[in-house]
N, C-alpha and C positions, 0 to 999 in steps of 0.2 A: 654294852651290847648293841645298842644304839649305832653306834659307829662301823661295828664290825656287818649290820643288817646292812647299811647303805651300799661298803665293801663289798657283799655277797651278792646286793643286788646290782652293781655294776659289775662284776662277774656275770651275773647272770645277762647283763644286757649285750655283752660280748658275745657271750656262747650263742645267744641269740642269732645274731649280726653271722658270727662264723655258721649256725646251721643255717641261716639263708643262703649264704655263698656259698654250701653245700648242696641245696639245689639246686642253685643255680648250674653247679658244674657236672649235675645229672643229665639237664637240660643242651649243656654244650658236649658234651659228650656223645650224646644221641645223635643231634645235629652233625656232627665232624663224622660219626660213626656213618651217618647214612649218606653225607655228600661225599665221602671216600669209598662208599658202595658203590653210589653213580658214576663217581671218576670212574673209578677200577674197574670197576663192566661195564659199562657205558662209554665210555668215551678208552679203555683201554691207558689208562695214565695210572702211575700209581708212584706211591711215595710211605718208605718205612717211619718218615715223621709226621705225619698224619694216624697212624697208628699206634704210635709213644705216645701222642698227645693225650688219645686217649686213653691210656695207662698211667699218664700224669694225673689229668682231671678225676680219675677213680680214684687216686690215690687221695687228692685232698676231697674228696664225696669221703672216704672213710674217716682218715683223718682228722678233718677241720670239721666235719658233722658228730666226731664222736663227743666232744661237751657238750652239746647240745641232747642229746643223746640222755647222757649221765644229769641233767639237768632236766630233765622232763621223765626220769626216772622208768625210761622204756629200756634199760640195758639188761643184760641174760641176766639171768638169776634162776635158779634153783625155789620152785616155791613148794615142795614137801612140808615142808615144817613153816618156812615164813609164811604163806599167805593163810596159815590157820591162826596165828598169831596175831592178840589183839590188843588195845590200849595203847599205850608205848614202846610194848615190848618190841615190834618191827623197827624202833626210833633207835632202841639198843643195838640192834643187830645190826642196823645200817651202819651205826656211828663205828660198830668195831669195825665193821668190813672197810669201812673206809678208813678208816688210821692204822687198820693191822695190815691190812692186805693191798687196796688201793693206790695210797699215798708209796707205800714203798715200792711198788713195782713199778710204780707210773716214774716214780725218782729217778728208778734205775735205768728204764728203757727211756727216756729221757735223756741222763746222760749216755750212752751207750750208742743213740742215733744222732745225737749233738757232734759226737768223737765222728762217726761214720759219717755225716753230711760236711764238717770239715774236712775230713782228706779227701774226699770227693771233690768241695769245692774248690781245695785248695788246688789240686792236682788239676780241676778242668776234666776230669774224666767223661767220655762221650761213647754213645751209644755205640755199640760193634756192629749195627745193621747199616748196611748203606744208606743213606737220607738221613741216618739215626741224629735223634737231640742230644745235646747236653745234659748230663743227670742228676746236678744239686738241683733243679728246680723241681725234681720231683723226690729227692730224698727231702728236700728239706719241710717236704709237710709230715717226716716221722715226727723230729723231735718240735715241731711246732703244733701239730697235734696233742701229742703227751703233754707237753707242756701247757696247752690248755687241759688238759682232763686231768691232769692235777692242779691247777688253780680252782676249777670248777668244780670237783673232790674238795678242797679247801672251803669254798664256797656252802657244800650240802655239806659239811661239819656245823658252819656257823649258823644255820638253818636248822639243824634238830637239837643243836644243845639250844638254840634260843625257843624250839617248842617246846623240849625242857624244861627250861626254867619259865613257862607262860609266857613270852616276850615275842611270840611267833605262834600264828596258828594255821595248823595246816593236815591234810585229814592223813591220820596212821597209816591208811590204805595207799596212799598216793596217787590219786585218781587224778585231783590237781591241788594244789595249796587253795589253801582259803582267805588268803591274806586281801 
């Protein structure tokens, strides 16, 4: 178990690393957004790839922020029944949602945008706007996304079977780990 905490916690130093860079592209987004307001009315210039860009950069803000996300345990949830639930029992529920429902969907749309960012890339397909980008660079944060939120799914398995079995401590609530 030992082995697989260190695993989880380099997972977790990843999703880390990727929610930074997910700021960050909040940050440039804005920026790009409001220097392409001044172009565009101010100075009367304007350019359709400046405004892909940012639909690229949102893309990886959702994205490449969503393990981080799932690792800090702010993702939707439904709390009817779960947040009146106490002791373990939210350690149960998470573990199913995440091997019955998580893991497989994140699999599938995973492979499904993997397929789609290839014949994108393959083909070179480009924006229909005039000025427009290139488009793998912005499909390819689907299946790079999923593909971290299911590593980082992986990750919060190996996390609650090890507060399971005493080998990790960390509060039922999930306010923050305790470790």
């Amino acid at each position: 178990m030992f082995a697989l905490l260190k695993i989880s916690t380099g997972i977790d130093w990843v999703s880390e690393k990727l929610g930074l860079l997910a700021s960050w592209t909040v940050l440039f987004a804005a920026l790009i957004s409001a220097g392409n307001a001044f172009v565009r009315y101010g100075l009367e210039i304007t350019s359709n790839g400046w405004i892909e860009i940012q639909w690229y950069l949102f893309a990886y803000t959702v994205m490449v922020g969503a393990p981080i996300v799932l690792k800090l345990n702010e993702h939707v949830r439904v709390d009817l029944i779960y947040g009146k639930l106490r002791g373990n029992k939210p350690v149960y529920v998470d573990l199913f949602g995440l091997a019955v429902f998580l893991l497989p969907v994140i699999t599938l749309l995973t492979y499904l945008s993997a397929k789609y960012f290839w014949g994108i890339y393959v083909s070179g397909e480009m924006s229909q706007n005039a000025g427009g980008l290139i488009r793998w660079p912005a499909v390819l944060a689907m299946p790079l996304g999923f593909a971290m939120v299911w590593i980082q799914g992986v990750s919060e398995i190996i996390k609650r079977v090890a507060y399971l079995m005493g080998k990790y401590e960390m509060d039922t609530h999930y306010e923050k780990p305790l470790q």
